[in-house]
C-alpha distance (Angstrom), angle and dihedral (degrees) to the residues before:
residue distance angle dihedral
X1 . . .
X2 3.62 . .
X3 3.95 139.9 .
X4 4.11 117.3 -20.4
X5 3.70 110.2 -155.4
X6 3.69 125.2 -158.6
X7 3.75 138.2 -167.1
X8 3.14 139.8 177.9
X9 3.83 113.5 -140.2
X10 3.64 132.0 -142.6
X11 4.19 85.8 -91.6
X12 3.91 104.1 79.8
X13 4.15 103.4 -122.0
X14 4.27 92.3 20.8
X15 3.67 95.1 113.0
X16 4.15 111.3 -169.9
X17 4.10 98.8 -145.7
X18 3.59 115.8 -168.4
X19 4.18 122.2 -178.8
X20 3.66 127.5 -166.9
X21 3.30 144.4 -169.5
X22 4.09 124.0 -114.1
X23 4.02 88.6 -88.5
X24 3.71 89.8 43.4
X25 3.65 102.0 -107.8
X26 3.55 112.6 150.7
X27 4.14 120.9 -96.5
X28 3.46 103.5 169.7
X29 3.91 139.5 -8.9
X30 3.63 117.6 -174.4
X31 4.22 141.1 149.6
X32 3.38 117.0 -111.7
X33 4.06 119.5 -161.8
X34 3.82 104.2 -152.7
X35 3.63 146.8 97.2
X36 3.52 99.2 -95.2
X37 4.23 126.2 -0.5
X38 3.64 113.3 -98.8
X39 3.95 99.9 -131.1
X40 4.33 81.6 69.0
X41 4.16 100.8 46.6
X42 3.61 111.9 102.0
X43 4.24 123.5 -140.6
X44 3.69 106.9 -107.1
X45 3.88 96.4 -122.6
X46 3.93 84.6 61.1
X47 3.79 94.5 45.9
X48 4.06 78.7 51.2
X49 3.45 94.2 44.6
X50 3.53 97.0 51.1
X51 3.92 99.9 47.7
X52 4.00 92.9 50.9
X53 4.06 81.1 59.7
X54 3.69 97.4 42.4
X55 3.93 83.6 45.6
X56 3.57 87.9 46.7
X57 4.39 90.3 51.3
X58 3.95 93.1 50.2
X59 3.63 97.9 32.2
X60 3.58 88.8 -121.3
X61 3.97 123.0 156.6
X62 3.46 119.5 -99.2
């Protein structure tokens, strides 16, 4: 799969989501009425997984 691009529109929570291909050729171009797009929301045991190592880098508490 190739680039995703996203855009907010002039309606706050329309998001204009556009997928290509590796050359760029369109795959799929559709609205999506939410807070944020779903291709760019993380799983929570990734979000988890990712703070106990940034923790773990600055020697920051959990």
């Amino acid at each position: 799969m190739g680039a995703s691009l996203l855009r907010e529109t002039g309606f706050a929570g329309i998001w204009w989501v556009r997928h290509e291909d590796v050359e760029g050729k369109l795959l799929c171009e559709l609205l999506e009425v939410t807070d944020v797009p779903e291709i760019v929301r993380a799983y929570r045991a990734d979000i988890e997984a990712a703070s106990a190592r940034l923790c773990g880098l600055t020697a920051l508490p959990n």
